[in-house]
C-alpha positions in Angstrom: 86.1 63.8 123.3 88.5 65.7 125.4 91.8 64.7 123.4 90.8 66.3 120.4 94.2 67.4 118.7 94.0 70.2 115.8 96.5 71.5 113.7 95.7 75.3 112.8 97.6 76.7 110.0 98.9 79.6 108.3 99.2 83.4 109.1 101.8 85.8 107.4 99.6 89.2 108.2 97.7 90.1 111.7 95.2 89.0 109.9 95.6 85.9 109.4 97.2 85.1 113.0 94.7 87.1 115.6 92.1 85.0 113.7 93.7 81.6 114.1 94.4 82.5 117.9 91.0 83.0 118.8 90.1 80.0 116.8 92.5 78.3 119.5 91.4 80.0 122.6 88.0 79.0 121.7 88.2 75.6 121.2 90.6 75.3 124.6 87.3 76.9 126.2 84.9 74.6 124.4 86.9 71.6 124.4 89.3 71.5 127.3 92.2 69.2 127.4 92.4 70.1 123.5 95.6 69.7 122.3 97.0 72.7 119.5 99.7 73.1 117.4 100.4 76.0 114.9 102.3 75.7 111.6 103.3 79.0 109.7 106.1 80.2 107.3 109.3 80.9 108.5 110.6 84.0 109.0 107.3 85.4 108.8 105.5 87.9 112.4 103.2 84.3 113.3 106.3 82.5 114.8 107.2 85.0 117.3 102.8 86.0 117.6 101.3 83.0 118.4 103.8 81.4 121.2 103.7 85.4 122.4 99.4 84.1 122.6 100.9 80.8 124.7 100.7 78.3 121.7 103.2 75.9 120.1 104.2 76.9 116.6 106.5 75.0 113.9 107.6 76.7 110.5 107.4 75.5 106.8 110.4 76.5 104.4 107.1 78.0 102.1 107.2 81.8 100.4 105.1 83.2 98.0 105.0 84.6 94.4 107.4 87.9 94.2 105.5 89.4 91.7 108.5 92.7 92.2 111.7 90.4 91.7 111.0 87.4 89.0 114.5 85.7 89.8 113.6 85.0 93.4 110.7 82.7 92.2 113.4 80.3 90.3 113.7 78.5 93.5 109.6 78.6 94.3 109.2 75.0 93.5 111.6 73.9 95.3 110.1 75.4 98.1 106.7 74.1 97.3 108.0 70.3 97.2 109.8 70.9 100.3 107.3 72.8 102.4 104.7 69.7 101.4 107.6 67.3 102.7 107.3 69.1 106.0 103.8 69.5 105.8 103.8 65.6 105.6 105.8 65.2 108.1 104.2 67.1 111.0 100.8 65.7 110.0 102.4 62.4 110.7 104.3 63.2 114.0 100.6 65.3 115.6 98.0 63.2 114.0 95.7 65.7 114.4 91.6 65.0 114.2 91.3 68.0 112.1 93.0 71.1 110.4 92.1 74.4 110.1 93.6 76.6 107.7 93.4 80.7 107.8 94.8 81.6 104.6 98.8 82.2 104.3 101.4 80.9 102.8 101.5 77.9 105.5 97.6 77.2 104.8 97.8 75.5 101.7 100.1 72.8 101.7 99.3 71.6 105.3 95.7 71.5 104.3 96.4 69.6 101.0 98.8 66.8 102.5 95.6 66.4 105.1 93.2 66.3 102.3 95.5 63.5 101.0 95.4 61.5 104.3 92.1 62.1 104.8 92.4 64.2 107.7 89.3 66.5 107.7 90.1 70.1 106.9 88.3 73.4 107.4 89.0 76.6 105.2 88.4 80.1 107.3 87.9 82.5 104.5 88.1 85.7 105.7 87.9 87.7 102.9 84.4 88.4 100.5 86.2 87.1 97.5 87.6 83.9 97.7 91.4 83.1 96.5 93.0 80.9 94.5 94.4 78.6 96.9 90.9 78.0 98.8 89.1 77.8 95.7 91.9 74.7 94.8 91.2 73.2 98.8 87.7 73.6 98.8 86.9 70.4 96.6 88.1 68.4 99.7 87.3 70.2 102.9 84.7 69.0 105.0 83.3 72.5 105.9 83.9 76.3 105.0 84.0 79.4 107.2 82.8 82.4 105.8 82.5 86.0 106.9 80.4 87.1 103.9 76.7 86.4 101.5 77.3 85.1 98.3 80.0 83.0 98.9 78.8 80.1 96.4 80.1 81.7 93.7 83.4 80.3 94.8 82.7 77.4 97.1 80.0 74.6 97.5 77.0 76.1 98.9 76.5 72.6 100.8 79.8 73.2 103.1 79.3 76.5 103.6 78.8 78.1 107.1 78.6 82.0 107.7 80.3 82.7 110.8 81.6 85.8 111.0 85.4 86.8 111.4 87.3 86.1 114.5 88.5 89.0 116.0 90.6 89.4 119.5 88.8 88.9 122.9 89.4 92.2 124.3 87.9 94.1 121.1 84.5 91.4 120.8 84.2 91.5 125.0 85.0 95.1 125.5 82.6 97.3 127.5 84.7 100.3 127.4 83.0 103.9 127.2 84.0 107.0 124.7 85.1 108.7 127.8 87.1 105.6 129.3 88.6 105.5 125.3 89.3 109.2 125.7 91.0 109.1 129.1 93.3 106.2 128.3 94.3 108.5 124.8 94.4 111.7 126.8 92.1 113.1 124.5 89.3 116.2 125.0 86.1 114.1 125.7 84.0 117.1 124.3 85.7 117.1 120.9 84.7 114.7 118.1 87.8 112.4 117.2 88.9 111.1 113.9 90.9 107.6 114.4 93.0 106.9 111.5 94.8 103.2 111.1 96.4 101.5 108.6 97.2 97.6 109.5 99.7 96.5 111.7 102.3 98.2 109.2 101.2 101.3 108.6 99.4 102.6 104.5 101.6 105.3 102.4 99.1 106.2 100.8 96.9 107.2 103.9 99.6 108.3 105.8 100.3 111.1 102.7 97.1 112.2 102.6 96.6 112.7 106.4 100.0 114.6 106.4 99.0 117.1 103.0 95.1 118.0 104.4 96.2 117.5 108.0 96.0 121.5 108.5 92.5 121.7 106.9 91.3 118.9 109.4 92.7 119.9 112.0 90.3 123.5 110.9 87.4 121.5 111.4 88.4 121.6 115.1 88.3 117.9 115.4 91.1 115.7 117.3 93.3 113.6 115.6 94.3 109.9 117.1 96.9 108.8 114.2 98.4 105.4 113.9 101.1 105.2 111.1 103.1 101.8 111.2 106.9 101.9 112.2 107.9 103.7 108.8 105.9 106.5 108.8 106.1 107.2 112.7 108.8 109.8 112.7 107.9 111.5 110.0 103.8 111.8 111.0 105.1 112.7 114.4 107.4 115.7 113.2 104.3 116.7 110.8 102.3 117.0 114.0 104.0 118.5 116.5 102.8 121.9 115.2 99.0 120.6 116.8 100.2 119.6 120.3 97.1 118.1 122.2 94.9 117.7 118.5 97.5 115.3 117.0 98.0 112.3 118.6 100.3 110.2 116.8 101.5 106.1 117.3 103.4 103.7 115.5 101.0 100.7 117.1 98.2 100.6 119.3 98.3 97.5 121.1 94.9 98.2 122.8 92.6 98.8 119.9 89.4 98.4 121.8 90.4 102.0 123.5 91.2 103.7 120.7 88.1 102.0 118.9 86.2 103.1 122.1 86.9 107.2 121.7 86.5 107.3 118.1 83.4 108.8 116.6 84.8 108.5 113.2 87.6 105.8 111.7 89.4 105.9 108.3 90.8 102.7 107.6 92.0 99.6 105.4 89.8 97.0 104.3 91.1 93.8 105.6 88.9 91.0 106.6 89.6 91.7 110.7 89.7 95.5 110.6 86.2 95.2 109.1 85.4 92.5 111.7 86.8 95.2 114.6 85.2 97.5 112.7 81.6 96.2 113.0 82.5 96.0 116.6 83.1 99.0 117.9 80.6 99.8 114.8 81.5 103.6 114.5 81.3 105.3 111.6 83.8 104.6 108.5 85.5 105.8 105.6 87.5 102.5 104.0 90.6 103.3 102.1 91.4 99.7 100.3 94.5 98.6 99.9 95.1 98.4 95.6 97.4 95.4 95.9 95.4 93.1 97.7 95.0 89.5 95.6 92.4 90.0 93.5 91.6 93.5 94.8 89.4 91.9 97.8 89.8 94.7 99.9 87.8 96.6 97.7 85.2 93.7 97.5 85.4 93.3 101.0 84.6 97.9 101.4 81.8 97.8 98.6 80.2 94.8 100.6 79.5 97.3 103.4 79.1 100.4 101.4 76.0 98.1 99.7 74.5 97.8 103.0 74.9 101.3 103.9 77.5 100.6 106.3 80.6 102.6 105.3 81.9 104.9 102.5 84.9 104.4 99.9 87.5 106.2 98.8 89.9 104.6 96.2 93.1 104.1 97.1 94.4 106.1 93.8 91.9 109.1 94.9 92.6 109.4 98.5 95.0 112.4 98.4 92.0 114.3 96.3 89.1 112.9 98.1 89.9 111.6 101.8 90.0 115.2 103.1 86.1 115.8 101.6 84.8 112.6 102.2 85.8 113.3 106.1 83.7 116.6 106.0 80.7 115.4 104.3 80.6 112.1 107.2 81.4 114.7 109.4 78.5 117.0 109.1 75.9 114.4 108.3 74.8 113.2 111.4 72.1 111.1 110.0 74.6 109.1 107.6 76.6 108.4 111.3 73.3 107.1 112.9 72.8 104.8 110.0 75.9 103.3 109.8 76.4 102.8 113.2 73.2 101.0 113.2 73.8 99.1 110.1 77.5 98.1 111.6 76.0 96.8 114.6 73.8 94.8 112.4 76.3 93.2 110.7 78.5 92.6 113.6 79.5 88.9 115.2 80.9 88.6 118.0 81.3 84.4 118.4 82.7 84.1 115.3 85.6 82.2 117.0 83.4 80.0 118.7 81.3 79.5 115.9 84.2 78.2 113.7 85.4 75.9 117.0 82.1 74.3 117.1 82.5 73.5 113.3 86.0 72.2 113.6 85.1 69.8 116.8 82.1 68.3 114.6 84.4 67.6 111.8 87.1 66.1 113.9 83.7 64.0 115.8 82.6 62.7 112.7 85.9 61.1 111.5 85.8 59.6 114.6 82.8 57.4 114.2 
């Protein structure tokens, strides 16, 4: 079945988009001579991303509730009826054999005009609390993704497969030692090193509360590896400069699996990939969940390693209070390290992508019967 043609859509977030690349790099390895095409939002980081990734992208006139600005949702149905329109009509130019959707505002109305053509569909959810939208598309899809237990609550347990998240190739393949990781940093190999990230655009909240205890970490004699996101990156860097050589501070780091390589400890968000990347590398972690997630599933997705021993918390609300001791308890508790590194690694998957190919190419060969 070597012209299998799939439509993959959605994206709006890092998170959404690495995923559905290595979705498509898998199934172009699996199922060569497959033939891709993206559809996202427009205006939103996926079409510039994925043809960076060597993939053909087209854009749905589609945006979201604005929960901050009620006005700007007059026109939301509009947009709606329009972006199914479009929908429509790239499902009936590609005539795909199956579409994948990876959350986003693109996801939902490309998968529901294919449920309404009978095109089969698979949901990826990332996320350990499903929302709205795939709870709607799940009725019709021939098969569900999921990264996490317990996902019957939201979808039928009969088309439910636990795959894993997809994360990028060079963090699930890499073989890179702490002392590689600390090299390419130019980091002390001998001193223990806090890695502190905040998605693809930075947190506030972390940021602030790095910046107010960063003199009292820094006293613990550890080094500092400190990605803010493009607002924060001036200011963070100014705050620093009074620890040349303990502070190392970036706006992005494009090449994660270093980073994630010379870390012996990571404070992060709770996103469904930086968990994924997270299990990975498998070092120990303090989660800081982003508040304003849909239906708070950050915090779901935090507590659903915290459970298994894998991580610690700190609300979002708390973290100015209680980031600083959390740090210096994890760090002078070897044995909580040991176990959660072994309880990450336990939890890792590292074919996620694969696994989620394989599903989509027997959807697509069962339609074809």
């Amino acid at each position: 079945m070597s012209d299998l043609r799939v439509l993959i859509a959605g994206g709006g977030t890092g998170g959404h988009i690495f995923p559905a690349v290595a979705i498509g790099h898998a199934l172009q390895r699996m199922q060569p001579g497959t033939q891709l095409l993206f559809v996202g939002a427009r205006g939103k980081m996926e079409m510039e991303k994925v043809p960076q990734a060597g993939f053909e992208i087209v854009g749905l006139d589609i945006a979201g509730l604005n929960r901050s600005n009620a006005l700007k949702n007059l026109s939301l149905p509009f947009k709606l009826i329009k972006s199914y329109m479009q929908a429509k009509s790239v499902l009936q130019n590609f005539k795909p054999d199956a579409v994948v959707g990876v959350g986003g505002y693109a996801s939902f109305p490309v998968l529901n005009a294919a449920q309404g053509r009978h095109i089969p569909t698979l949901i990826q959810e990332q996320n350990s609390y499903a929302g709205k939208s795939n709870k709607i598309l799940a009725k019709r899809a021939n098969a569900i993704c999921v990264a996490y237990d317990a996902m019957d609550r939201f979808f039928p347990a009969n088309k439910i497969t636990i795959t894993g998240n997809p994360v990028r190739q060079n963090i699930s393949d890499a073989s890179i030692s702490r002392s590689e990781g600390q090299a390419w940093l130019g980091m002390h190999e001998a001193k223990t090193t806090v890695l502190i990230i905040g998605g693809s655009l930075g947190a506030l909240s972390i940021n602030k509360a790095i910046e107010e205890n960063l003199s009292a970490i820094a006293a613990l004699g550890v080094q500092i590896v400190w990605q803010t996101g493009k607002p924060y990156y001036e200011q963070a860097k100014q705050t620093a400069s009074a620890y040349e050589g303990q502070v190392k501070v970036f706006e992005f780091i494009r090449e994660m699996e270093y980073a994630y390589a010379a870390a012996d400890v990571i404070i992060s968000r709770a996103g469904a990939l930086a968990i994924a990347e997270i299990c990975i590398a498998a070092k120990p972690v303090i989660f800081v969940p982003y508040p304003h997630a849909a239906e708070d599933h950050q915090t779901r997705n935090a507590m659903a390693l915290v459970t298994h021993n894998a991580a610690m918390m700190v609300r979002d609300s708390d973290v100015k209070q209680e980031l600083f001791n959390k740090l210096k308890q994890l760090l002078g508790d070897n044995a909580m390290q040991e176990l959660m590194t072994r309880n990450l690694n336990l939890l890792a998957i590292k074919d996620a992508d694969e696994r989620i190919a394989a599903k989509v190419i027997e959807i697509a060969k069962e339609n074809k019967q």
